[in-house]
FIKE-742770 format. One record per residue: residue in one letter; x, y, z of N, C-alpha, C, O, CB in turn. Coordinates in steps of 0.001 Angstrom, whole numbers, plus 500000, padded with zeros to 6 digits. Atoms other than C-alpha are relative to their C-alpha. Glycine has a CB too. Example, Ala and Ser with C-alpha at 12.3 -4.5 7.8 and 13.67 -1.06 7.14 Angstrom:
FIKE-742770
> rest:n_X:n_Y:n_Z:ca_X:ca_Y:ca_Z:c_X:c_Y:c_Z:o_X:o_Y:o_Z:cb_X:cb_Y:cb_Z
> A:500890:498810:500000:512300:495500:507800:500900:501200:500000:501936:501181:500665:499008:500027:501246
> S:499180:498810:499940:513670:498940:507140:499230:501090:500730:499739:502198:500899:500414:500462:498585
end
This chain:
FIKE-742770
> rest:n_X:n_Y:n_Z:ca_X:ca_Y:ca_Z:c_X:c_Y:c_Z:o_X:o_Y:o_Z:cb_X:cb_Y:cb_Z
> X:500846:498822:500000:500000:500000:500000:500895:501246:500000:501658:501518:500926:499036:499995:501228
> X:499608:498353:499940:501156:503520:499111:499834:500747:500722:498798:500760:501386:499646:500702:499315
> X:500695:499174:498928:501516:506243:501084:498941:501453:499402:499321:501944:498339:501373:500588:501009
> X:501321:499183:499852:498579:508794:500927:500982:501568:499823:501211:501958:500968:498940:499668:501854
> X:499433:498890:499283:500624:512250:500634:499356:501069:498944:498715:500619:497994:501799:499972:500208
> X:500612:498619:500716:499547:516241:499033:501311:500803:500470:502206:500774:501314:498230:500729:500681
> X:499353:498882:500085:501040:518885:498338:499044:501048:499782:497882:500732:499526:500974:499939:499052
> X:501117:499529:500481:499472:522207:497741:500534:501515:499120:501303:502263:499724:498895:500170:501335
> X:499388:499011:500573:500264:525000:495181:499353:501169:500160:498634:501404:499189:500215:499772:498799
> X:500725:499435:500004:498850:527829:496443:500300:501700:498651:501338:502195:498212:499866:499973:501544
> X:500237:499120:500924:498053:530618:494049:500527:501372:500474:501472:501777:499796:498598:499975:499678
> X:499913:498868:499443:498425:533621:495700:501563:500719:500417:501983:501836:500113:499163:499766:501086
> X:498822:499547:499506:501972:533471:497589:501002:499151:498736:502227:499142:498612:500217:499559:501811
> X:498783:500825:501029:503309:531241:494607:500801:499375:500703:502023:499525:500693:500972:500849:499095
> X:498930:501824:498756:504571:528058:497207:499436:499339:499397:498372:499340:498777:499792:499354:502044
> X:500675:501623:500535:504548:524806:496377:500411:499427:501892:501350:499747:502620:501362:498771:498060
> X:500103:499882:498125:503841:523555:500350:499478:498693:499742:498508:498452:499023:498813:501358:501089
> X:500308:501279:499538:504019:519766:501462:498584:499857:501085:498835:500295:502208:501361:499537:500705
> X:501088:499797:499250:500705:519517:503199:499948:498824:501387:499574:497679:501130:498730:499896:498925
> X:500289:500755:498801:500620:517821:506719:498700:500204:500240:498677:499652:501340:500786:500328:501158
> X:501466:500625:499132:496418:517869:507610:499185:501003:499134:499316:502220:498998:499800:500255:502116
> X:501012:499273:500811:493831:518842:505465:498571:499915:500652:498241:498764:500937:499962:499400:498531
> X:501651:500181:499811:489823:519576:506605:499323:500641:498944:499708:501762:498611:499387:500642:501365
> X:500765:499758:501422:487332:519869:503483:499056:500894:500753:498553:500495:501803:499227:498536:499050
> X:501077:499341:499539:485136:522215:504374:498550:500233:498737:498584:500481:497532:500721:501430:500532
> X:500651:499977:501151:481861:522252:502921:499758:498757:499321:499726:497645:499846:500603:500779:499239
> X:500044:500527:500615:481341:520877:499931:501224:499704:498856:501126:499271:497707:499068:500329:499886
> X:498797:500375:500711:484820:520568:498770:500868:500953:499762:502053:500623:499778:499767:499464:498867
> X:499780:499034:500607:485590:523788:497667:500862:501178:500515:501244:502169:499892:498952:500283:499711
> X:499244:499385:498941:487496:525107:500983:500705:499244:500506:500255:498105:500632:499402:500546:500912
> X:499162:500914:499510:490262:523683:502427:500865:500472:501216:501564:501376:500756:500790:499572:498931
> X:498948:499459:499076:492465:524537:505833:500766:499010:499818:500382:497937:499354:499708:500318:501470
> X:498486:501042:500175:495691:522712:505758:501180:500720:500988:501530:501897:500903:500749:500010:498014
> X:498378:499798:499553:498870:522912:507882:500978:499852:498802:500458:499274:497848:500495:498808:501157
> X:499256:500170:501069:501929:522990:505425:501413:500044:501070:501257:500179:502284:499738:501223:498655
> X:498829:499687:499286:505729:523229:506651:499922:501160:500571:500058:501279:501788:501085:499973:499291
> X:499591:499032:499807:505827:526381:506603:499140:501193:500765:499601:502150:501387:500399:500185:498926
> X:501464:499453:499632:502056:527761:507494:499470:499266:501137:499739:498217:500551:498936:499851:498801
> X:500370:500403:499022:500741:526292:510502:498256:499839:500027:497896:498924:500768:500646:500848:500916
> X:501152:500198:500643:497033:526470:509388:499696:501138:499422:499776:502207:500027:499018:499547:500746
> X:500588:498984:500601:495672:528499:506701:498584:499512:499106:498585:498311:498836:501130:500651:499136
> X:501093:500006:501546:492326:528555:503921:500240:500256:499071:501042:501134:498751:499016:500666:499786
> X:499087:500065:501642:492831:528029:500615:498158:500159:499259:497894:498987:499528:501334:497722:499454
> X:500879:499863:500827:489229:528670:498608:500633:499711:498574:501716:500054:498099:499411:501270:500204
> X:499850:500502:501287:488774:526991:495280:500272:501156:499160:499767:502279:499162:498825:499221:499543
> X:499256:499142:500975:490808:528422:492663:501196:500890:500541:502038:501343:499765:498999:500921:499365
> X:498719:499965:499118:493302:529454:494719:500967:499575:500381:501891:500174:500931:499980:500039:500630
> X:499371:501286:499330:494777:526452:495477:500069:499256:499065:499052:499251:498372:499329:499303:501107
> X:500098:501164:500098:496188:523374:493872:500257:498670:500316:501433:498349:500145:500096:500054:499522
> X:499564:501035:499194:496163:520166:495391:500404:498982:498941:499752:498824:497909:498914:499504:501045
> X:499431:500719:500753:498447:517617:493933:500325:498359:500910:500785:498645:502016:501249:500922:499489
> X:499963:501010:499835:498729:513914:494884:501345:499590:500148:502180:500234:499514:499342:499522:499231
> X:498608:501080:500391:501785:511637:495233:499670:499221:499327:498509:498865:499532:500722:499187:500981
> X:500093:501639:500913:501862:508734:492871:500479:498935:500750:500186:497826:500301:500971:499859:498562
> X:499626:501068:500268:503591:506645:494716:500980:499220:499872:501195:498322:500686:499724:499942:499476
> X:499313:499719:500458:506095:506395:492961:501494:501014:500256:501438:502195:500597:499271:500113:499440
> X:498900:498999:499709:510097:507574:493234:500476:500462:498440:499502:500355:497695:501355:499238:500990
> X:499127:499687:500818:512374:508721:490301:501145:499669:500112:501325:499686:501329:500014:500959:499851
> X:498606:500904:500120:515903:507166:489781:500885:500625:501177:501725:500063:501879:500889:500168:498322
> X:498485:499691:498610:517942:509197:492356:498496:500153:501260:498500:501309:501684:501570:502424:499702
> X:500878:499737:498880:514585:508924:495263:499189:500949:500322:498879:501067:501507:500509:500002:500824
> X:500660:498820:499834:512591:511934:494780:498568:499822:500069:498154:499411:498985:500334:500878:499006
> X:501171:500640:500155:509215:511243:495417:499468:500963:498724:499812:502046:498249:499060:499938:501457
> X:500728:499780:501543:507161:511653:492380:498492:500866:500277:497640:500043:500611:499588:498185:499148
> X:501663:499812:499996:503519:513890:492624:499588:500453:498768:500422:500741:497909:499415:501057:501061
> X:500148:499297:501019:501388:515178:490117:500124:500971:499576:499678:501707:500456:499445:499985:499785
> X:499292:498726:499643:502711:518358:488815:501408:499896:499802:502215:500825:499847:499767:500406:501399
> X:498305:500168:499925:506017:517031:488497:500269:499992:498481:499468:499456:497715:500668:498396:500846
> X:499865:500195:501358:507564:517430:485179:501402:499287:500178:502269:499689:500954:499904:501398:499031
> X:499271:501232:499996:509814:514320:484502:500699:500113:498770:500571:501026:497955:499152:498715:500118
> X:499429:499625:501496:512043:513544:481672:501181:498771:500628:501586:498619:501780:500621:502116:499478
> X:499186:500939:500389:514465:510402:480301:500157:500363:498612:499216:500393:497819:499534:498647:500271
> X:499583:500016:501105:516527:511091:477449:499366:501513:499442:499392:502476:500207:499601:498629:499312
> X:500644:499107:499868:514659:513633:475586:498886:500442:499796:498537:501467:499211:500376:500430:499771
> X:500983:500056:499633:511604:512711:476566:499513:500947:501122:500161:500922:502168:499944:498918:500161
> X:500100:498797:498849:510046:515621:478759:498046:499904:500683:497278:500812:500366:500456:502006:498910
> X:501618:499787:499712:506104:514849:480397:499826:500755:501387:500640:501257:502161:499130:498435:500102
> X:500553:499397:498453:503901:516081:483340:498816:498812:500316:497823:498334:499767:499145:501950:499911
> X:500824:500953:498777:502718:513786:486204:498458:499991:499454:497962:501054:499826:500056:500826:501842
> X:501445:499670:500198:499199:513682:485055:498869:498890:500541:498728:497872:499863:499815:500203:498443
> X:501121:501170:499940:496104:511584:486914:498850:500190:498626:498251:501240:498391:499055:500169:501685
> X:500759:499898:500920:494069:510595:483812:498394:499531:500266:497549:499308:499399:500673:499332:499032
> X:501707:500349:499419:490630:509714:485838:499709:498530:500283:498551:498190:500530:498748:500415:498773
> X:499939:501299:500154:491405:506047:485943:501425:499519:500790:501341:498691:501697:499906:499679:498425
> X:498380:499952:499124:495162:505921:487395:500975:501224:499333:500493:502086:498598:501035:498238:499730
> X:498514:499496:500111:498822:507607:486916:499909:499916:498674:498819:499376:498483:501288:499176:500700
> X:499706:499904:501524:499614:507873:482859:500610:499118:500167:501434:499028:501077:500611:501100:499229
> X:499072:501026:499990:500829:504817:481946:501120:500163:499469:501844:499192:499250:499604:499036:499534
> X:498351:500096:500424:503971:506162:480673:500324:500738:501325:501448:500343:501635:500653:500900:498315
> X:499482:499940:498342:504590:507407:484128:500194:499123:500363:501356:498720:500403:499330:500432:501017
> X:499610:501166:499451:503954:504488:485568:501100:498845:499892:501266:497913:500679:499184:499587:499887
> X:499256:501081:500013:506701:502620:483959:501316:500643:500606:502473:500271:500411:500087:499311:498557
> X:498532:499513:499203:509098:504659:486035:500411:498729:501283:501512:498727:501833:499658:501872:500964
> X:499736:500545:498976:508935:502061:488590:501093:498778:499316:502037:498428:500024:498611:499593:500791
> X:499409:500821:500587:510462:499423:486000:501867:500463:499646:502286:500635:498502:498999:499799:498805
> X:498570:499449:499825:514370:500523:486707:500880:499111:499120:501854:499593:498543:500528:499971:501598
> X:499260:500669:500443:515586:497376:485247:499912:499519:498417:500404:498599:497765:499976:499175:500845
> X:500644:500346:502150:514013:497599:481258:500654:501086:499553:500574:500984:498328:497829:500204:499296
> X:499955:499086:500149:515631:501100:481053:499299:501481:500238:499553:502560:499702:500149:499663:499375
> X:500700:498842:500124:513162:503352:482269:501003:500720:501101:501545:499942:501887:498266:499892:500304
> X:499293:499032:499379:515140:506293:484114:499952:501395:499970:500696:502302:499599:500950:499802:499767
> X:500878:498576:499965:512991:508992:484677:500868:500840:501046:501700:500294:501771:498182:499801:500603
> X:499317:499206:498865:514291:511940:486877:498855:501109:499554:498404:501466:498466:501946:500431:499915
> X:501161:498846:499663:511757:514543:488037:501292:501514:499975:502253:501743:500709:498956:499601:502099
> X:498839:499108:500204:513633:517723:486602:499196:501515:500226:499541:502526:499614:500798:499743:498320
> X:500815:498786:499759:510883:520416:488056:498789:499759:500095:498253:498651:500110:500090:500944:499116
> X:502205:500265:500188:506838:521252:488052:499710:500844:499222:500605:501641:498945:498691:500360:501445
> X:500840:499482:500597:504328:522791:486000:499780:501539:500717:499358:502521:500105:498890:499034:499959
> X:500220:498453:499704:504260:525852:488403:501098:501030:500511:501025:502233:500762:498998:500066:501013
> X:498760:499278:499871:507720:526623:489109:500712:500098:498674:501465:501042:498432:500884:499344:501019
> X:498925:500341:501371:509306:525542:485670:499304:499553:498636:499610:498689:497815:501072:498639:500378
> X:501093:500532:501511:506493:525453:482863:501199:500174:498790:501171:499320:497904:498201:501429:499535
> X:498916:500038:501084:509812:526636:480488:500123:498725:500112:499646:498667:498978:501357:500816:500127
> X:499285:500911:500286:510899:522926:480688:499215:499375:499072:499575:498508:498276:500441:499303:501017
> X:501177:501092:501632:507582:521802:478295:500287:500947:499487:499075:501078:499320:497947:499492:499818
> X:500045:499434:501272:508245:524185:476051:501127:499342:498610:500869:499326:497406:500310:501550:500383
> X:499060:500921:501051:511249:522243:474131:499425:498531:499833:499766:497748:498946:501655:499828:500607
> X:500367:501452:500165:509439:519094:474733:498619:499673:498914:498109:498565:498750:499650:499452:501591
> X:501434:500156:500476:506153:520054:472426:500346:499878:498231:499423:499736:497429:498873:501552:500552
end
């Protein structure tokens, strides 16, 4: 079993913040969270993005979430849940010994330049 972990990108201060305790408030759409660095704050929808772990490491141990932009060779994607699981070309990061050798080389909200050579 995997572990369960979030992150959360909030909009406003532009952090990307490991999330220790989330309460939904509502109907989904509000969220308080502890983070490292915040001790509890509210995040209202659209404000906020919450991102998942996969699961999943990358070749030197980095844990993997969604949001992560990855890359082998010069192959360049983003972590993406497709409504069903992980992208299955993500997923074959776990297969170390066929050649897959992914390395998480940034995210989508710190480093969107890194898809731009990859399109």
């Amino acid at each position: 079993m995997r572990d369960i972990k979030y992150r959360v990108w909030d909009k406003e201060s532009k952090t990307l913040e490991m999330v220790g305790a989330i309460d939904w408030e509502g109907n989904g759409n509000v969220i308080t969270c502890s983070t490292e660095h915040k001790k509890l704050y509210l995040l209202e929808e659209g404000d906020f993005v919450l991102e998942q772990y996969t699961g999943l490491k990358d070749k030197n141990g980095v844990e993997v979430y969604e949001g992560d932009i990855v890359a082998n060779g010069g192959m360049v994607r983003v972590v993406e849940f497709d409504g069903i699981g992980w992208d299955p070309w993500i997923g074959n990061m776990e297969h170390k010994g066929d050649g897959w050798h992914y390395q998480v080389i940034g995210n989508i909200h710190d480093n969107p330049e890194l898809l731009e050579d990859s399109q």
